[in-house]
DSSP file (Angstrom, degrees, kcal/mol; ACC not computed):
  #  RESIDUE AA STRUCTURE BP1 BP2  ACC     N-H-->O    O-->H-N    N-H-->O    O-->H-N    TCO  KAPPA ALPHA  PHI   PSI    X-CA   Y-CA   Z-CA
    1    1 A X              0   0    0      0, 0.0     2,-0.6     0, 0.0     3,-0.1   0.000 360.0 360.0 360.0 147.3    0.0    0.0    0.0
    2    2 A X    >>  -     0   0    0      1,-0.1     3,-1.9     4,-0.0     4,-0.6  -0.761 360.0-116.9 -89.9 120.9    1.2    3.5   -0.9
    3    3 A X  H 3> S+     0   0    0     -2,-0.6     4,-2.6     1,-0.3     5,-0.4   0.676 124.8  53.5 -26.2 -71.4    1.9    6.1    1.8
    4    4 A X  H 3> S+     0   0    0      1,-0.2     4,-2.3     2,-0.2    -1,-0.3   0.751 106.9  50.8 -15.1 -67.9   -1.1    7.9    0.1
    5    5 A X  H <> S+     0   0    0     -3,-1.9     4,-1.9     2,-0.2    -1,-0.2   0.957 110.8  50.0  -5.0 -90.6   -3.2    4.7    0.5
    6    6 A X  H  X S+     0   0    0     -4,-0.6     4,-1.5     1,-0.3    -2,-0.2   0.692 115.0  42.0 -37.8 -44.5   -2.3    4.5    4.2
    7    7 A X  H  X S+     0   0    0     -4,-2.6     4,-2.5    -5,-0.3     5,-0.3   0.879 107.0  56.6 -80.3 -34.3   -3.2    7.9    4.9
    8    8 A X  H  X S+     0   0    0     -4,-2.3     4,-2.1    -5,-0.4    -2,-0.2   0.935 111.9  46.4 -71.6 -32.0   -6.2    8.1    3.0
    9    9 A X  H  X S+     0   0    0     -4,-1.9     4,-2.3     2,-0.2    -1,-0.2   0.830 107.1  54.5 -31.1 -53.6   -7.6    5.0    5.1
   10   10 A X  H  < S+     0   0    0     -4,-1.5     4,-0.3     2,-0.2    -2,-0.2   0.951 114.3  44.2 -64.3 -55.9   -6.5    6.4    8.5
   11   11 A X  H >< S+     0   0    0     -4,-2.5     3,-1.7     1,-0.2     6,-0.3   0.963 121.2  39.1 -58.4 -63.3   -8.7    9.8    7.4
   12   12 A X  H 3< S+     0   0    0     -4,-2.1    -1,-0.2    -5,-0.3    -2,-0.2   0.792 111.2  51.9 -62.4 -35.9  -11.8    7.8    6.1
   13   13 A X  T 3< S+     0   0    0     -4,-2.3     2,-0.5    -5,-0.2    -1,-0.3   0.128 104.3  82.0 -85.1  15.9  -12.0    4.6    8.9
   14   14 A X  S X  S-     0   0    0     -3,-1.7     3,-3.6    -4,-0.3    -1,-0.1  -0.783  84.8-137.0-134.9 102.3  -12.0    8.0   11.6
   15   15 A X  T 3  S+     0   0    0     -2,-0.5    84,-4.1     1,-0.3    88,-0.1  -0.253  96.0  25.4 -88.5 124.5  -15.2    9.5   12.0
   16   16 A X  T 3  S+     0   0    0     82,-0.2    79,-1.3     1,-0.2    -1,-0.3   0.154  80.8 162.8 114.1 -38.3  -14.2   13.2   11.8
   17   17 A X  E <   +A   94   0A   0     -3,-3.6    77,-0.3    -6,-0.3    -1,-0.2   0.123  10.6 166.9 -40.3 111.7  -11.1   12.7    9.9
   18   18 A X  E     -     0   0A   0     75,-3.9    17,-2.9     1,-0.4    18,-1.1   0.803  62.6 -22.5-104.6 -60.9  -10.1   16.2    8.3
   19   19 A X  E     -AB  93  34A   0     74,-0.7    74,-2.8    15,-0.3    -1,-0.4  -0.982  41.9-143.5-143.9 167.4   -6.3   15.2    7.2
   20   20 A X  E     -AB  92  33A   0     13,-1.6    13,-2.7    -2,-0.3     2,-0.4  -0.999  22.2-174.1-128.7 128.3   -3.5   13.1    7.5
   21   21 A X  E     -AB  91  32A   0     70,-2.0    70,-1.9    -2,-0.4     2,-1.2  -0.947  22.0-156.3-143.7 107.5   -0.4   14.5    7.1
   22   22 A X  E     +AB  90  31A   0      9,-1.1     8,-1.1    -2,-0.4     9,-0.8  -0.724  39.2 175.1 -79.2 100.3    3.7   12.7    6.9
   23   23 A X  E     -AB  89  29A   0     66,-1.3    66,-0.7    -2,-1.2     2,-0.3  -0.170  31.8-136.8 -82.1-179.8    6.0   16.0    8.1
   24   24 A X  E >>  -AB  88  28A   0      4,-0.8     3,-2.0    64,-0.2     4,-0.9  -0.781  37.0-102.6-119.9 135.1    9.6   16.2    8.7
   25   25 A X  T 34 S+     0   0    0     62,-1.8    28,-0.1     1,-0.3    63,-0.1   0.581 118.3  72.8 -41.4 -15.9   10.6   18.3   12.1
   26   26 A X  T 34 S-     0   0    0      2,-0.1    -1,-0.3    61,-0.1    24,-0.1   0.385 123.3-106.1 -86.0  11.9   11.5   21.1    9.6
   27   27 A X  T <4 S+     0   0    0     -3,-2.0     2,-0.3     1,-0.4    -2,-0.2   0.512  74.2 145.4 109.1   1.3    8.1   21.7    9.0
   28   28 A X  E  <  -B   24   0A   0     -4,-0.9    -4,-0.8    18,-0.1    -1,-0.4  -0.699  46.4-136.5 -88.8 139.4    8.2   19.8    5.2
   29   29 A X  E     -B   23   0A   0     -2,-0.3    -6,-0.3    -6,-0.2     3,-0.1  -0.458  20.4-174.9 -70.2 163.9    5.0   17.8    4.3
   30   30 A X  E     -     0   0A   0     -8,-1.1     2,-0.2     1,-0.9    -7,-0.2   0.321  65.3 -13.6-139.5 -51.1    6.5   15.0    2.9
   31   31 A X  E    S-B   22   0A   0     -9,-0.8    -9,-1.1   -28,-0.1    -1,-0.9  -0.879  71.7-177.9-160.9 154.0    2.8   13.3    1.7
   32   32 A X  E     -B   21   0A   0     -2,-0.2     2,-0.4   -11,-0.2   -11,-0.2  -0.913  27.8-160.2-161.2 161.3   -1.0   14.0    2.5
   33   33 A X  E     -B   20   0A   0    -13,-2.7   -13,-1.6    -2,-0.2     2,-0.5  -0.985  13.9-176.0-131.8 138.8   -4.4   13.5    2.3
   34   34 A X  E     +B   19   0A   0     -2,-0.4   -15,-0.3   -15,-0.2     3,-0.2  -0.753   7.3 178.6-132.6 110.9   -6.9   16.1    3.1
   35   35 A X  S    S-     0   0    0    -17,-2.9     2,-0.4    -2,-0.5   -16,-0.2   0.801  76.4  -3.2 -84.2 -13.4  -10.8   15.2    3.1
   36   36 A X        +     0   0    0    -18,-1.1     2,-0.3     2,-0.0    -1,-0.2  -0.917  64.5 176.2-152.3 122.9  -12.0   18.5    4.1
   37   37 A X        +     0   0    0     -2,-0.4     4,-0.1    -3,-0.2     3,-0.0  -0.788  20.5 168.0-149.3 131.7  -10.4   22.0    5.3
   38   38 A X  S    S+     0   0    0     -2,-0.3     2,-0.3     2,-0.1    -1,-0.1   0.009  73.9  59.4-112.2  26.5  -11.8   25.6    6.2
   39   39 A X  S    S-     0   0    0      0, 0.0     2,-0.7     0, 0.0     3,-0.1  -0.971 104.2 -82.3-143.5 174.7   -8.2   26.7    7.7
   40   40 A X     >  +     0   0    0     -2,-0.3     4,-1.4     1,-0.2    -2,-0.1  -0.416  49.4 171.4 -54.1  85.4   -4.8   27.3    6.9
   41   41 A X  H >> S+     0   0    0     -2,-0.7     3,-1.0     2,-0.2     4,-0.9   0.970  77.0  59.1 -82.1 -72.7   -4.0   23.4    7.5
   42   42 A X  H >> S+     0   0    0      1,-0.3     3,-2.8     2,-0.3     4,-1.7   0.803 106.8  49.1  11.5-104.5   -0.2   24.2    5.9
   43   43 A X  H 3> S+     0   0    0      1,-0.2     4,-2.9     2,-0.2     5,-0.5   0.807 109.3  46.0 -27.2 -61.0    0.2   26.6    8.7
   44   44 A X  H <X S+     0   0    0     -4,-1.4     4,-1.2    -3,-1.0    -2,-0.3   0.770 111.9  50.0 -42.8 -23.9   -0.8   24.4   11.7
   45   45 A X  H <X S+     0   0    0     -3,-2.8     4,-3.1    -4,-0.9    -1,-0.2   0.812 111.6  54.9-105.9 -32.0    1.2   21.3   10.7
   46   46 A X  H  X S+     0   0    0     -4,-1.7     4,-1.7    -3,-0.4    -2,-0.2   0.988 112.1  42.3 -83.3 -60.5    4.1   24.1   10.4
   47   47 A X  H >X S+     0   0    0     -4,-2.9     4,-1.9    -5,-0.4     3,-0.7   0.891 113.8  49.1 -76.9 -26.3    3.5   25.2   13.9
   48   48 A X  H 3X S+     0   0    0     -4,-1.2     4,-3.0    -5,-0.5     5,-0.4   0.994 102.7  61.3 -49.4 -60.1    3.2   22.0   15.4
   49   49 A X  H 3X S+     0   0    0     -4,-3.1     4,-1.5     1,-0.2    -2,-0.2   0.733  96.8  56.5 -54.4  -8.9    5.9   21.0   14.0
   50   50 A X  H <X S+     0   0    0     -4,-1.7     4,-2.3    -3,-0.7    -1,-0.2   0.901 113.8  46.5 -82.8 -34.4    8.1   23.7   15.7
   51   51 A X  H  X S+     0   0    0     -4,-1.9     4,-1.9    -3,-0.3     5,-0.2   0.949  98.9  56.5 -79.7 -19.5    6.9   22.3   18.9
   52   52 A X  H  X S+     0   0    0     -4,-3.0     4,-2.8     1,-0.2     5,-0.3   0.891 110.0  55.6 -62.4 -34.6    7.1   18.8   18.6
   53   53 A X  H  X S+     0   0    0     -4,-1.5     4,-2.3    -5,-0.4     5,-0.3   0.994 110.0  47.0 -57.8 -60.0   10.8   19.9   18.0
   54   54 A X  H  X S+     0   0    0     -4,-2.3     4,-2.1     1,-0.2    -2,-0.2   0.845 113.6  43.4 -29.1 -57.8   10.7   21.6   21.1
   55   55 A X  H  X S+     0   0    0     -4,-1.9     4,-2.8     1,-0.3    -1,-0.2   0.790 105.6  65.2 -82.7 -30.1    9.2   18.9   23.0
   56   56 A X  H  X S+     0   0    0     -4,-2.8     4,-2.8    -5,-0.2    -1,-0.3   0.936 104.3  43.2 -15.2 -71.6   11.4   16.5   21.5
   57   57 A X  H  X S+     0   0    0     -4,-2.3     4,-2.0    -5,-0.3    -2,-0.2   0.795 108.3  63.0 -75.2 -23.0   14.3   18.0   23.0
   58   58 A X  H >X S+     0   0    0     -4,-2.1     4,-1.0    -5,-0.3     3,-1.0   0.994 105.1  44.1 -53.7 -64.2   12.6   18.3   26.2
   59   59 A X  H 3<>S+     0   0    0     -4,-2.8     5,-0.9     1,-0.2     6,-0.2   0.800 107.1  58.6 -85.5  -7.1   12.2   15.0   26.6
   60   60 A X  H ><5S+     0   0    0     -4,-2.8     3,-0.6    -5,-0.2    -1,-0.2   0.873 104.9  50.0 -46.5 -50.2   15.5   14.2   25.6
   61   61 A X  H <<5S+     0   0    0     -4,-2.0    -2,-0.2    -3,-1.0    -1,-0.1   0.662 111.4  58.1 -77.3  -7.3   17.0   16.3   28.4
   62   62 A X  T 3<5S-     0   0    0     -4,-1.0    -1,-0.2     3,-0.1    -2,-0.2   0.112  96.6-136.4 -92.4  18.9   14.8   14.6   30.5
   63   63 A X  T < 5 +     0   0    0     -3,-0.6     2,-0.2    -5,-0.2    -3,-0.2   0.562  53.8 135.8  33.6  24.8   15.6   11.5   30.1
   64   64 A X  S   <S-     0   0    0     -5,-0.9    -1,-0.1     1,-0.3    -4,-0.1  -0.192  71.4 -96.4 -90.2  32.6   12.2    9.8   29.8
   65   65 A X  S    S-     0   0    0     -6,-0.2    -1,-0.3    -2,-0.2    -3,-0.1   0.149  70.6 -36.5  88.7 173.4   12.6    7.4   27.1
   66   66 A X        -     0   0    0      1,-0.1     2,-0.4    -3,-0.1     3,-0.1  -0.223  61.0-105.9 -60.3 153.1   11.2    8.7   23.1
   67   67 A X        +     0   0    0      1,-0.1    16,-0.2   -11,-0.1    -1,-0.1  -0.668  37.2 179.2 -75.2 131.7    8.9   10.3   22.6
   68   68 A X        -     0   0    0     -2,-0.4    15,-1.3     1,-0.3     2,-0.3   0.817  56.4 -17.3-112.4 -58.9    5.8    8.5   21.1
   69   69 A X  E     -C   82   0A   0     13,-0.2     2,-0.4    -3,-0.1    -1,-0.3  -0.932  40.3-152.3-174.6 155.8    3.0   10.9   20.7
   70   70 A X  E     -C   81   0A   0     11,-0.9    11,-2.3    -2,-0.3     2,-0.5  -0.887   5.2-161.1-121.9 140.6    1.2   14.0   21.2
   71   71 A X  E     -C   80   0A   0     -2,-0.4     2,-0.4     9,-0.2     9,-0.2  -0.885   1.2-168.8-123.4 171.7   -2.1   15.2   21.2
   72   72 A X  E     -C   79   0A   0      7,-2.2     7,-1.6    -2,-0.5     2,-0.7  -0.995   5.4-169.2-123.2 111.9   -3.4   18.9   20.9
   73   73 A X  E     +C   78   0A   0     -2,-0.4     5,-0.2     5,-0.2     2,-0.1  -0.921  10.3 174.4-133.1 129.2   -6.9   19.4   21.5
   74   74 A X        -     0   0    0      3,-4.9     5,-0.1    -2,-0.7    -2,-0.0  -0.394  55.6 -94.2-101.1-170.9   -8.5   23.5   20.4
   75   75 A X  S    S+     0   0    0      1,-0.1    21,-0.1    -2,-0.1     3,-0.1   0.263 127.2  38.8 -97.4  14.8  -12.1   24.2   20.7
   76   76 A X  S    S+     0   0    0      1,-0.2    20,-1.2    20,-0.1     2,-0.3   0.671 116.4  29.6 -73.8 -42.9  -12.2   23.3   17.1
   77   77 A X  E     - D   0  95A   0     18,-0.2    -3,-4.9    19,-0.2     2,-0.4  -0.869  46.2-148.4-151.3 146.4   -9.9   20.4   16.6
   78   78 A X  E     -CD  73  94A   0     16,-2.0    16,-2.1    -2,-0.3     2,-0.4  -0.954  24.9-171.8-110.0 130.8   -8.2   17.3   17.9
   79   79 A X  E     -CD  72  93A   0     -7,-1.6    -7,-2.2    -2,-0.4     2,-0.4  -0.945   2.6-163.8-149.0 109.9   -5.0   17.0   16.2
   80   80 A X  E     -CD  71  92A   0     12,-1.9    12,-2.2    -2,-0.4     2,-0.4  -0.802   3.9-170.8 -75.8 122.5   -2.8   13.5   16.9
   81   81 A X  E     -CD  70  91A   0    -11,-2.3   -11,-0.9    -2,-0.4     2,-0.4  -0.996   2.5-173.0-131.5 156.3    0.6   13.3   16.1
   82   82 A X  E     -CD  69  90A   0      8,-1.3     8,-2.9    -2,-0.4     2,-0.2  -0.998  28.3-116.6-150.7 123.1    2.6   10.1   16.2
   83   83 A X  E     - D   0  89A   0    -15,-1.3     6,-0.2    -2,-0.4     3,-0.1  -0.459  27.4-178.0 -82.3 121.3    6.2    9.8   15.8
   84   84 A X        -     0   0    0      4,-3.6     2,-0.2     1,-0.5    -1,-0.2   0.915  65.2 -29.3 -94.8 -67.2    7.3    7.8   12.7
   85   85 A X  S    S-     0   0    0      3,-0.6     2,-2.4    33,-0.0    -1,-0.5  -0.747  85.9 -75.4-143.0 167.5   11.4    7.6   12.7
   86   86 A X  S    S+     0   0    0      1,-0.2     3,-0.1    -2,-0.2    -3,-0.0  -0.478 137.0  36.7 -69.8  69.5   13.9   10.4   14.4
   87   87 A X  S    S+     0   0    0     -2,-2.4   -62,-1.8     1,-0.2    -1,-0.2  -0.160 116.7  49.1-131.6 -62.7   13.0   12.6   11.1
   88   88 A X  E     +A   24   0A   0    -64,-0.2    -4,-3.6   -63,-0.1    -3,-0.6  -0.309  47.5 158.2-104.0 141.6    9.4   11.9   10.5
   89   89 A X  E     -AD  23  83A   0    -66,-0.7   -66,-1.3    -6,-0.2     2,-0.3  -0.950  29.5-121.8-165.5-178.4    5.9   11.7   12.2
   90   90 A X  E     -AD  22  82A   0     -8,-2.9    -8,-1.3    -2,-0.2     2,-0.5  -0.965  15.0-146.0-147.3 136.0    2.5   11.8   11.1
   91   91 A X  E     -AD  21  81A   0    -70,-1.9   -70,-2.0    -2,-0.3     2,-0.5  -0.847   5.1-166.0-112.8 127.1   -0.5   14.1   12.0
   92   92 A X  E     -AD  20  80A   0    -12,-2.2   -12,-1.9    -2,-0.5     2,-0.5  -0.915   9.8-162.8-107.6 127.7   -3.9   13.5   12.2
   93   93 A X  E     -AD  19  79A   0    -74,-2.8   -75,-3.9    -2,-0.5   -74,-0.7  -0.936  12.3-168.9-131.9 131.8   -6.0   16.2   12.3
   94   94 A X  E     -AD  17  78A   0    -16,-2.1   -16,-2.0    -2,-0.5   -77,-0.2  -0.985  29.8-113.9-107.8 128.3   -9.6   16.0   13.5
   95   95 A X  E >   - D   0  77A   0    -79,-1.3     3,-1.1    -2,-0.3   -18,-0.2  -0.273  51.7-115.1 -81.8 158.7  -13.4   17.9   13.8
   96   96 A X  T 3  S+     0   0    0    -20,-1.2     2,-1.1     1,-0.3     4,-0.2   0.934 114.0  62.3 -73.6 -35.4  -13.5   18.2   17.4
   97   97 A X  T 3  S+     0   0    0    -21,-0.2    -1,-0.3     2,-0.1     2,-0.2  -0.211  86.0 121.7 -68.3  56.4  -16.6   15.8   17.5
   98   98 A X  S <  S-     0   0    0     -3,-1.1     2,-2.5    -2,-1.1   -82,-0.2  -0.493  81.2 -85.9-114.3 157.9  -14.5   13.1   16.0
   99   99 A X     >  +     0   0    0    -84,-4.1     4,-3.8    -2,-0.2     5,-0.2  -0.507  49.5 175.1 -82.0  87.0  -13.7    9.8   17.2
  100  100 A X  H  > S+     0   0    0     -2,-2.5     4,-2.3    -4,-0.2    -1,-0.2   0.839  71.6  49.1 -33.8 -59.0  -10.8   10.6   19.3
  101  101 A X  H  > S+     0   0    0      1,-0.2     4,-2.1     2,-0.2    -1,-0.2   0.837 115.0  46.4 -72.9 -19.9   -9.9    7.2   20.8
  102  102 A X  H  > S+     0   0    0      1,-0.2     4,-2.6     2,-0.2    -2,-0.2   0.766 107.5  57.6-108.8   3.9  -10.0    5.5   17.4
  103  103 A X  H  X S+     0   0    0     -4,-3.8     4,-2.9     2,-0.2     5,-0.2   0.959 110.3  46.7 -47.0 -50.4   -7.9    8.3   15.7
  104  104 A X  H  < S+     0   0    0     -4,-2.3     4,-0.4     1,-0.3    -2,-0.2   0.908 114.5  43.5 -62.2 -40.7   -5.5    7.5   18.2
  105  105 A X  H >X S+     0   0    0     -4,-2.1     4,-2.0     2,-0.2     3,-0.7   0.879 105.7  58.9 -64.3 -39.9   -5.8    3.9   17.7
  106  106 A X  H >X S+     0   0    0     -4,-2.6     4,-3.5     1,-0.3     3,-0.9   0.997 111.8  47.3 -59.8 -52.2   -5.8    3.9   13.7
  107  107 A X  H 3< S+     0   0    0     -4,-2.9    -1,-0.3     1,-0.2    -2,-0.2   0.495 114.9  42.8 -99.9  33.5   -2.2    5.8   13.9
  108  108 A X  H <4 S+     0   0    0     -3,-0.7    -1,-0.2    -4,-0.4     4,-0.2   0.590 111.9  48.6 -64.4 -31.4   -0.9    3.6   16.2
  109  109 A X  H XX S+     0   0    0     -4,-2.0     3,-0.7    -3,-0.9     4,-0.6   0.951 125.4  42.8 -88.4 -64.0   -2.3    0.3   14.5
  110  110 A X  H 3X S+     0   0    0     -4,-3.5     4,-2.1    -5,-0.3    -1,-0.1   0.316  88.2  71.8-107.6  32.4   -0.6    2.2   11.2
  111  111 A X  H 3> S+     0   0    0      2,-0.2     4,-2.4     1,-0.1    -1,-0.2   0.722  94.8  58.5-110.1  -0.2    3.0    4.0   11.6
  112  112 A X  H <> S+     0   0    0     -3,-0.7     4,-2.4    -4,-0.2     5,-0.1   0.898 111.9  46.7 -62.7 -40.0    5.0    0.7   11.8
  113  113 A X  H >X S+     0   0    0     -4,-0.6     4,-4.6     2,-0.2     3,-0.9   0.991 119.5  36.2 -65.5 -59.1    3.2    0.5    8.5
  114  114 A X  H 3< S+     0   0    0     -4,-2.1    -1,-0.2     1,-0.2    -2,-0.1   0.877 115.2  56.8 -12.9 -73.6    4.2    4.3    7.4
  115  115 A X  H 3X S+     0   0    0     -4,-2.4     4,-1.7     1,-0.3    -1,-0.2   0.601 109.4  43.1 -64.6 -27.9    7.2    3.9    8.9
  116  116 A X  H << S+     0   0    0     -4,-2.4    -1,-0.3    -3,-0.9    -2,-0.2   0.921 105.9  55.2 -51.9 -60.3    7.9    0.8    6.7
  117  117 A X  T  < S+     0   0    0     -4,-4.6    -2,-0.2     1,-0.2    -1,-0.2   0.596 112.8  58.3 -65.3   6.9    6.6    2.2    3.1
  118  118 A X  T  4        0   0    0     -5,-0.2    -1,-0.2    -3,-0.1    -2,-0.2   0.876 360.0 360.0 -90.3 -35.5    9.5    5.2    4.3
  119  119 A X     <        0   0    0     -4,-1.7    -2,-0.1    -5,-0.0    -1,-0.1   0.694 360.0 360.0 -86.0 360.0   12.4    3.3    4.7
């Protein structure tokens, strides 16, 4: 299955599903699927990504093993992000009535897979 594939699954099996998005920590989309957007999705995945650099290195100096994942929750949006490889990780971006627990689950169940079709 094609990274494309993968993502377009994760958005459609997730009730809510606005996009799915492979970054790099510099803020580069790498691949996406986006079923719906009324904002600046390009901007958000850019400013997440400068904190997940942040929080990266936070928990690096903390010594508390990698970091796995984060979530962000506005009063709009649920936004998942799940750590692919030390470069990559992948964002799931959600309506705030969304299914939350099984976003979380679909990109857990699929970034081995991601993480596969990268290397």
């Amino acid at each position: 299955m094609s990274l494309k594939e993968t993502l377009a699954e994760i958005v459609e099996k997730v009730e809510g599903g606005i996009a799915a998005i492979i970054m790099a920590y510099d803020g580069i989309s790498i691949d996406e699927v986006v079923a719906k957007s009324d904002f600046d999705l390009q901007l958000l995945t850019v400013e997440y990504a400068t904190l997940l650099k942040d929080i990266k290195r936070a928990v690096g100096i903390l010594k508390v093993g990698e970091m796995e994942e984060v979530s962000i929750t506005t009063g709009h949006l649920y936004v998942v992000i799940r750590v692919l490889n030390s470069d990559l990780f992948v964002v799931l971006v959600m309506a705030k009535d969304g299914n939350y627990g099984k976003g979380r689950y679909m990109l857990k169940l699929k970034s081995y897979e991601l993480a596969q079709e990268l290397s």
